[in-house]
C-alpha positions as CSV (number, residue, x, y, z in Angstrom):
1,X,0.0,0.0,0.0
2,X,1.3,3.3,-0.9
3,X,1.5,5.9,1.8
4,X,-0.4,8.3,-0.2
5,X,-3.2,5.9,-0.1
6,X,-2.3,4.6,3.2
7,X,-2.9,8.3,4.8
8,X,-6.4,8.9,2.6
9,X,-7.7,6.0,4.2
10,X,-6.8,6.9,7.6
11,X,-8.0,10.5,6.9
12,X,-11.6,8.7,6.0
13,X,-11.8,7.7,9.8
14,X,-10.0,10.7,11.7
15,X,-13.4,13.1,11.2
16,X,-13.7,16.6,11.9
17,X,-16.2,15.8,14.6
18,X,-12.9,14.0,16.2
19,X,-10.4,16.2,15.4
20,X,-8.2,18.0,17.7
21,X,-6.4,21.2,17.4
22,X,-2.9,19.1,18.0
23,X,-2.1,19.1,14.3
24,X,-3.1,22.6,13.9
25,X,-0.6,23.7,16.2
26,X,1.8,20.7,15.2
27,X,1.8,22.6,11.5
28,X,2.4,26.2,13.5
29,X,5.5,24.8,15.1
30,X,6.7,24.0,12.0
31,X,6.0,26.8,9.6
32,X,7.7,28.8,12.7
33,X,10.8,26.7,12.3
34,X,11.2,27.4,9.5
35,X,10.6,30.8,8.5
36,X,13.1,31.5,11.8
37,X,16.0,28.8,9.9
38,X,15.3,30.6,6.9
39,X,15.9,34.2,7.8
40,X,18.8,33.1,10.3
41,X,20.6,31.4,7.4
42,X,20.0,34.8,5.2
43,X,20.9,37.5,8.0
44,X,23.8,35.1,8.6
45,X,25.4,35.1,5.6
46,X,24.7,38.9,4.8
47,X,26.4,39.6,8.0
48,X,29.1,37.2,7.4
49,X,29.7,38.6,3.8
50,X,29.5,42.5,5.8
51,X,31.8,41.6,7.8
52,X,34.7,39.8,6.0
53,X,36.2,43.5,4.8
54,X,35.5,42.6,1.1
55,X,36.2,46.2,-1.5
56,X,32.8,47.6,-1.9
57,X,31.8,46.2,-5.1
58,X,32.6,42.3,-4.2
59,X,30.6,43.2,-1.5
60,X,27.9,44.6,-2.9
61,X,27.6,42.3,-5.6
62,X,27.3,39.0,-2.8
63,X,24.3,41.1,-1.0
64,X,22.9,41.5,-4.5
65,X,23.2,38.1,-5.0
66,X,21.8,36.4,-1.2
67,X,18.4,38.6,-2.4
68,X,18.2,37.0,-5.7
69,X,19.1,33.7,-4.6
70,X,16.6,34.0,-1.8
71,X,13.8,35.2,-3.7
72,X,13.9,33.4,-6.9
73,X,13.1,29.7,-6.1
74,X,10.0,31.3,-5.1
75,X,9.0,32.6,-9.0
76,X,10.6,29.2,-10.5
77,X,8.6,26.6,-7.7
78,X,5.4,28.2,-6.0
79,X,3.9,26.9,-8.8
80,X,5.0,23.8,-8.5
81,X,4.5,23.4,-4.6
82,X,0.9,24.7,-5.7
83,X,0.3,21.2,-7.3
84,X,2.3,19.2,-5.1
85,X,0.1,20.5,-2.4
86,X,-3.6,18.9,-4.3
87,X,-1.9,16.1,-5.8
88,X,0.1,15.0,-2.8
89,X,-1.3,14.9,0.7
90,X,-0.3,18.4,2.3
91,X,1.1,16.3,5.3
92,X,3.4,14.1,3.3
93,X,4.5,17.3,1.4
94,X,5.2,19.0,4.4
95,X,7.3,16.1,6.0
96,X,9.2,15.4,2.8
97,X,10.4,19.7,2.0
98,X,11.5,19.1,5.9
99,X,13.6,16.4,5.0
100,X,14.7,18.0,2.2
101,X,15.4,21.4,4.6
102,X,17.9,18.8,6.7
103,X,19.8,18.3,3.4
104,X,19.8,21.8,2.5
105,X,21.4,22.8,6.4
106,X,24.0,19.8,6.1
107,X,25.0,21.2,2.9
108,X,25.2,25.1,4.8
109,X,26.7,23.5,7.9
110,X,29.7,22.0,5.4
111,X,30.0,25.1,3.4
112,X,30.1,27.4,6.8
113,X,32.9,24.8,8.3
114,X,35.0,25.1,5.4
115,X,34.6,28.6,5.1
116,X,33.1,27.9,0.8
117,X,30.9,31.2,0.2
118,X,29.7,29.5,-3.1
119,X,28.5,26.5,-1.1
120,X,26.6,28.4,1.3
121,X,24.7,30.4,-1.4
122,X,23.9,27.1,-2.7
123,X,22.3,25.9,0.4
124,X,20.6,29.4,0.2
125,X,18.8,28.4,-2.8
126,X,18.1,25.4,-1.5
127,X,16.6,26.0,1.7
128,X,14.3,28.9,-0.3
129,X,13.2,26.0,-3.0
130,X,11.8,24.1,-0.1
131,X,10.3,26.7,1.7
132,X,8.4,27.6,-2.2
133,X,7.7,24.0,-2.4
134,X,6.0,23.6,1.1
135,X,4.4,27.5,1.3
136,X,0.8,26.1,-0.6
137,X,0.8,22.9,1.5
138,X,1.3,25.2,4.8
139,X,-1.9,27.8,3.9
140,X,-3.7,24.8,2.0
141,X,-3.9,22.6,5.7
142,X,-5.7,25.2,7.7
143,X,-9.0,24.3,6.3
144,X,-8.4,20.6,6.4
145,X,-7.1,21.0,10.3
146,X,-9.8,23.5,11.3
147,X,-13.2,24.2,11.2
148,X,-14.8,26.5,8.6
149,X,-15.7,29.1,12.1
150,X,-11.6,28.6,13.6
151,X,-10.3,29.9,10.0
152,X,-9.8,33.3,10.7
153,X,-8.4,32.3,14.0
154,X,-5.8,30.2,11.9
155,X,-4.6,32.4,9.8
156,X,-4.0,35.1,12.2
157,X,-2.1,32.5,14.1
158,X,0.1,31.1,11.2
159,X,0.6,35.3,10.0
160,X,1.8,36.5,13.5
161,X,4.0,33.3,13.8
162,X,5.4,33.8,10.7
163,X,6.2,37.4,11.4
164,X,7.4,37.1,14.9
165,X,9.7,34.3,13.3
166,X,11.1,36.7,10.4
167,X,11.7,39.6,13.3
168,X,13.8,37.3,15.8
169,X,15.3,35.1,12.8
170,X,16.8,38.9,11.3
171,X,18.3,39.4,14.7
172,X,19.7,36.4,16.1
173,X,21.3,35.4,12.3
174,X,23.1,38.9,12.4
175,X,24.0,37.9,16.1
176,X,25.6,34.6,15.2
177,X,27.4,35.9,12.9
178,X,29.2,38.4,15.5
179,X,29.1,35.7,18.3
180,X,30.6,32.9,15.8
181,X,33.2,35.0,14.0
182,X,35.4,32.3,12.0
183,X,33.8,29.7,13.5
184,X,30.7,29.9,12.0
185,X,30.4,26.0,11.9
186,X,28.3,26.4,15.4
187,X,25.7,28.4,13.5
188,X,25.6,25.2,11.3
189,X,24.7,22.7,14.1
190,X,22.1,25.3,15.7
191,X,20.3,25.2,12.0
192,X,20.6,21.8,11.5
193,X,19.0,21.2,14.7
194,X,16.2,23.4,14.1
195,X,15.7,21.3,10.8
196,X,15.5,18.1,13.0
197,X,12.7,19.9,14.7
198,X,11.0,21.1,12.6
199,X,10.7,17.4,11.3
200,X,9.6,15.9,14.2
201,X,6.8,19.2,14.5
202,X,5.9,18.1,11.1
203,X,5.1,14.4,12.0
204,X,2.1,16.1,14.6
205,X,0.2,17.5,11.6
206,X,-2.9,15.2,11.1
207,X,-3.0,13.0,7.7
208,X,-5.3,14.4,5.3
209,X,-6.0,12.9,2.1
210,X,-4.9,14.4,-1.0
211,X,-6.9,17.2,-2.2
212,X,-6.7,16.1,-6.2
213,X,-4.7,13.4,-6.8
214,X,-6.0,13.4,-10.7
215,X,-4.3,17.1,-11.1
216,X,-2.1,17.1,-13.9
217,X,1.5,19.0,-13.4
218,X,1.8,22.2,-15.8
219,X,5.6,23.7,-16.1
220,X,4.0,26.4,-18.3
221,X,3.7,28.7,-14.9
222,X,4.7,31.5,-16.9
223,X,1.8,30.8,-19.7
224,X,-0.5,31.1,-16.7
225,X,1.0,34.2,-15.0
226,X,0.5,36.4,-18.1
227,X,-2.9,35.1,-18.8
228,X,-3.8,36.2,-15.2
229,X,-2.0,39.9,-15.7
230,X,-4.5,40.3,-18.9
231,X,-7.3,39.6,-16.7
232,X,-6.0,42.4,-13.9
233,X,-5.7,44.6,-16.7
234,X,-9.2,45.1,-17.9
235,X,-9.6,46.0,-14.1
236,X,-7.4,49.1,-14.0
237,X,-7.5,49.5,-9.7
238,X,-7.3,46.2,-9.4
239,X,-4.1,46.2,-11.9
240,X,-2.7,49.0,-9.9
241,X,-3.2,47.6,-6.6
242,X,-1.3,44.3,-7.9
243,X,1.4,46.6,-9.1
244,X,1.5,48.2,-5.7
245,X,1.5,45.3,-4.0
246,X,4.1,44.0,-6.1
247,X,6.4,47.7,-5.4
248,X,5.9,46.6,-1.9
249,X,8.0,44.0,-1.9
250,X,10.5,45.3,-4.4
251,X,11.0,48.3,-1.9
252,X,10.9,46.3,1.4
253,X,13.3,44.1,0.1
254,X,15.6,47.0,-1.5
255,X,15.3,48.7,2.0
256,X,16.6,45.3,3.9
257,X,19.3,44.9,1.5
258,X,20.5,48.5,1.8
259,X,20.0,48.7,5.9
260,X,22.7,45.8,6.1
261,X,25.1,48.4,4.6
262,X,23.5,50.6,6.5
263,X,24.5,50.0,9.8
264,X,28.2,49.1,9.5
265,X,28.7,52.0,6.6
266,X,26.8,54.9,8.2
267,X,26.4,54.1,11.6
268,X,29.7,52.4,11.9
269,X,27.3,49.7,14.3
270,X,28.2,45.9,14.6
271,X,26.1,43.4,12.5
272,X,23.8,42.5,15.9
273,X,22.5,46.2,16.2
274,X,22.3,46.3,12.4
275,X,20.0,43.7,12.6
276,X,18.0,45.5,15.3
277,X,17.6,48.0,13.3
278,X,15.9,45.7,10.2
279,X,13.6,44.4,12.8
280,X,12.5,47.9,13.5
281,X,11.4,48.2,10.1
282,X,9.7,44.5,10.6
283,X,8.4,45.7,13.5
284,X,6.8,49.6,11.9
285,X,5.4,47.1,9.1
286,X,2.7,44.8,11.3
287,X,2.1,48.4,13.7
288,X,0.9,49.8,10.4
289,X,-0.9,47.3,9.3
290,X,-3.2,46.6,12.3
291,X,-3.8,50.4,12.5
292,X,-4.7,50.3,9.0
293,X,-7.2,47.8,9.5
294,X,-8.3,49.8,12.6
295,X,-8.8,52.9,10.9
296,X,-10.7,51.5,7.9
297,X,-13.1,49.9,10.6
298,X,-13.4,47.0,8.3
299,X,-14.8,48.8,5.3
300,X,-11.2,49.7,3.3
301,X,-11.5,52.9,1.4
302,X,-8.8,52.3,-1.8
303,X,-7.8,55.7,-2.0
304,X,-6.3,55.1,1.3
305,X,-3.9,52.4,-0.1
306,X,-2.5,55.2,-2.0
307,X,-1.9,57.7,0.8
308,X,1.8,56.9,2.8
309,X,4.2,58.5,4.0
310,X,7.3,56.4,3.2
311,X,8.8,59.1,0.1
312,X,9.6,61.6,2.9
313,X,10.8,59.2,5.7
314,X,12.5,57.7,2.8
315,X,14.0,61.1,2.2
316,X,14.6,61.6,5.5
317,X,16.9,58.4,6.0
318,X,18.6,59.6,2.5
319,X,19.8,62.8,3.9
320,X,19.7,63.5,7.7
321,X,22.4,62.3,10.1
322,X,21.3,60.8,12.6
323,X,22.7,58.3,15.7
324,X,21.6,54.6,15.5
325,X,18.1,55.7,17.7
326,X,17.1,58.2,15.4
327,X,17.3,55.7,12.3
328,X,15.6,53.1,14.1
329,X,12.7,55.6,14.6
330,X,12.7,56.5,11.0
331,X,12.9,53.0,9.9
332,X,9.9,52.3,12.2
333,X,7.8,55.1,10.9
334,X,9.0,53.5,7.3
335,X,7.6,50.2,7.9
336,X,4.3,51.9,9.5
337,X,3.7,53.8,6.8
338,X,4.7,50.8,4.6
339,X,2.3,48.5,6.4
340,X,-0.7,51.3,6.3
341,X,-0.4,51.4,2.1
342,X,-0.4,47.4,1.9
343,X,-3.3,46.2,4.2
344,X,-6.1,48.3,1.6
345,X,-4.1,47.7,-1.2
346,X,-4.2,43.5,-0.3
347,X,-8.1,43.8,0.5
348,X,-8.3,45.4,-3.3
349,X,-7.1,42.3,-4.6
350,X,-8.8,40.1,-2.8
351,X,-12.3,41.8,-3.0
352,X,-11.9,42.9,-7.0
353,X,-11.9,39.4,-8.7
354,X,-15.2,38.0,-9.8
355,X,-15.4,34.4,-8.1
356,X,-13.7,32.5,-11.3
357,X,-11.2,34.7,-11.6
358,X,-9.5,34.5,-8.5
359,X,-6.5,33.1,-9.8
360,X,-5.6,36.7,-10.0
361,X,-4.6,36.4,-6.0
362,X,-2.4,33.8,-6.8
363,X,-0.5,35.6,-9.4
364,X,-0.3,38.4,-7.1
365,X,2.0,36.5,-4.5
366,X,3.7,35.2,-7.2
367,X,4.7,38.6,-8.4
368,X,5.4,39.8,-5.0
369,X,8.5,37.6,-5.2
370,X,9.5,38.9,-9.0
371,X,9.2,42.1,-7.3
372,X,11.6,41.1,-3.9
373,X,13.9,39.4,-7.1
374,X,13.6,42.5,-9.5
375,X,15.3,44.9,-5.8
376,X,17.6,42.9,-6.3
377,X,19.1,43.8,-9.5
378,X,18.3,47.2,-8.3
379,X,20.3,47.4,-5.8
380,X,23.3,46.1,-7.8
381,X,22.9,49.1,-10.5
382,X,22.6,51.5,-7.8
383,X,25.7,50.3,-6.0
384,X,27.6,49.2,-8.8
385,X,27.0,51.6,-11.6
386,X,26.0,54.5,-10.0
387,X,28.0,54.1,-7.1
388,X,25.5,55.2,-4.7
389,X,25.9,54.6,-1.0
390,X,23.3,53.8,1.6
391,X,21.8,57.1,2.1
392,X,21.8,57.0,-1.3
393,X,19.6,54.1,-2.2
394,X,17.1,55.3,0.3
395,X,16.5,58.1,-1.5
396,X,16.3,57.0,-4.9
397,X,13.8,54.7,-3.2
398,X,11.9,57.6,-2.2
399,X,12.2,59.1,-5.5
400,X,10.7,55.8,-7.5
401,X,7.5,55.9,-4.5
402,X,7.2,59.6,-5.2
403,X,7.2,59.1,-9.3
404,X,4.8,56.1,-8.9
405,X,2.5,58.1,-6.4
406,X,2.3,61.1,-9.3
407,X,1.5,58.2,-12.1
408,X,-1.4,57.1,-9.7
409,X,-3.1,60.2,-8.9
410,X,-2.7,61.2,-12.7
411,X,-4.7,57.8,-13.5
412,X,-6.8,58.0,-10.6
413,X,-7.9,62.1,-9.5
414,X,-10.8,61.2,-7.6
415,X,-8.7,59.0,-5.5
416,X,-6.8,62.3,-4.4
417,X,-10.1,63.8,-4.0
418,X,-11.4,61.1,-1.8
419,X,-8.0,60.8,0.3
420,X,-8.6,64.5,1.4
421,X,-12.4,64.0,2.0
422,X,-11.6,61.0,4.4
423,X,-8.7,63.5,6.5
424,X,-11.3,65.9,6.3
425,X,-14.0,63.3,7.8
426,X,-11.5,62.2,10.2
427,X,-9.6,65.3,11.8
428,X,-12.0,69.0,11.3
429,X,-15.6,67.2,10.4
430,X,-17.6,64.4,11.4
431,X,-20.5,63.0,9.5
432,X,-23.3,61.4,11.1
433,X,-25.8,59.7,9.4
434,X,-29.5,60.5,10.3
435,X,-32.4,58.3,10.0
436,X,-35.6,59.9,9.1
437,X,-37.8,56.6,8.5
């Protein structure tokens, strides 16, 4: 008996009547795990490339190149891990990317004892081409762990877990990098450990059958993507909001990048408070967006996902000196303002597609990632052929969100119009609907 049939049939007895939350929680310890390996083996080798006193340029080039190889197994295999995740059981899927997570760390572990930069990036890509291959199966097993009225419950668990794990994973890889100077090896055993975990977490997860085992596997993801962007286009906000969703990432990933230069070039700080200050800008981002859902009291008004204030924070960074307190403010206030223009701008796309066209969501994400790739090329012409420093790249930054904001409001007027109705609404006047039934 196979053990994709093997785990169907059990799944036939285990009910939802009967089922505990134990797998739910089995599949949060793992999706933890491993968003917090990831971004420790990431903040790791950025520091450890920071910190070897390479010229400028070689430097510059290996940051450029941690982004892309970080980023890009998610364009090339999220499709795939899409139909792995209905033809496979979600369970199995999960158990084997962990397994092949523990490969991926013994391969880091070697390259970190022998000191082989080239092998480490390879582990890189290797740990992100399992973490694309199991991201579907991970959001795909909520509704087959929960009920239909714990959803919501989920997801906000499985969203704050994975945040928390990208915040303390930024800091403590930047930490082991200081802590293990040139013997790195230790921060090799930590991450294979976690990878050992994070398989025996993965074992809790209930077995589900698979979803549909008669899907056929299409490599033509790219086929698919543009068919999706031609739909979005005949939706002009909608297209915009995917664009801006997509900018999102390209300039949260240029700022990350550019703030682990930051800190050792401008601030002349240590990689450890370097990466307290990215977390800072993790941090701004969720404060914004849970004030952004505040303020919208559940009813997002889209002209809001165009107001931000990121250009002249952005501007600020760029050109004021300030001590490592004052640019963790302003990288704060960054991410807030960062988190405010995403939450309406993510509720566009989700609430604009007609029911069979919400494929469009899914092509979304998938862009997000071209657009955390696409900052990376970015920052390599900004550092390599214009020769631009930190400050710098923060305020071309600002200048691109600036140009983009004009474009908008050229496009879309009334959107201005309605931004300074809702101030309006919200600060001098209050309206206060009157029933005269």
């Amino acid at each position: 008996m196979s053990i994709a049939h093997s785990e169907a049939l059990h799944a036939t007895v285990v009910s939802d009547a009967v089922r505990t939350e134990r797998g739910f929680w089995a599949l949060i310890a793992t999706q933890f795990q491993g968003a917090f390996s990831d971004n420790i083996l990431r903040n790791l080798l950025l520091a450890m490339i920071i910190g070897m006193g390479l010229g400028k340029d070689e430097r510059d080039t290996f940051v450029s190149m941690i982004t892309f190889l970080f980023s890009m197994p998610f364009v090339l295999f999220s499709m795939t891990g899409g139909w792995l995740a209905d033809h496979f059981s979600k369970r199995q899927v999960t158990i084997w990317t962990k397994v092949m997570e523990i490969g991926a760390m013994t391969v880091a572990t070697v390259g970190l004892g022998l000191h082989m930069r080239t092998l480490t990036l390879i582990a890189l890509g290797l740990v992100a081409t399992q973490a694309a291959l199991f991201g579907p199966s991970k959001y795909g097993l909520l509704p087959e762990l929960l009920p239909a009225k714990r959803l919501s419950f989920g997801n906000g668990v499985i969203e704050l877990g994975t945040f928390l794990a990208i915040i303390v994973g930024t800091v403590v890889g930047a930490a082991m990098a200081e802590h293990f100077h040139y013997h790195e090896i230790y921060a090799g055993y930590i991450l294979l450990t976690l990878a050992c975990i994070g398989l025996g977490t993965s074992f809790g997860i209930d077995r589900v059958p698979p979803a549909a085992p008669e899907k056929r596997f299409r490599a033509n993801f790219i086929g698919d993507l543009w068919k999706q962007i031609k739909l979005m286009r005949k939706d002009q906000p909608l297209f915009l909001a995917v664009l801006g969703n997509t900018y999102f990432w390209f300039l949260g990933s240029l700022l990350f990048s550019t703030v682990v230069v930051y800190g050792p070039d401008v601030l002349h700080v240590g990689q450890t408070k370097t990466g307290y200050l990215n977390a800072t800008l993790a941090v701004g981002i969720g404060i914004g967006s849970m004030v952004a859902g505040l303020v919208s009291s559940n009813k997002f008004e889209y002209h809001s996902a165009r107001f931000h204030g990121m250009t002249l924070t952005g501007i600020a960074l760029g050109t004021m000196h300030v001590g490592i307190t004052g640019s963790a403010l302003l990288l704060a206030t960054l991410g807030f303002w960062a988190g405010f223009f995403a939450v309406p701008v993510n509720a566009l796309i989700q609430h604009c597609p007609a029911e069979e066209n919400k494929g469009i969501i899914a092509a979304s994400n998938l862009l997000s990632f071209v657009g955390i790739a696409i900052s990376s090329g970015a920052y390599f012409i900004f550092t390599k052929f214009i020769h631009l420093d930190p400050r710098g790249v923060m305020l071309a930054a600002s200048v691109i969100t600036a140009a983009g904001t004009i474009y908008v409001l050229i496009l879309l007027p009334e959107w201005f119009g309605r931004l300074i109705l809702f101030f309006l609404t919200h600060t001098i006047y209050r309206v206060k609907v009157l029933d005269t039934a």
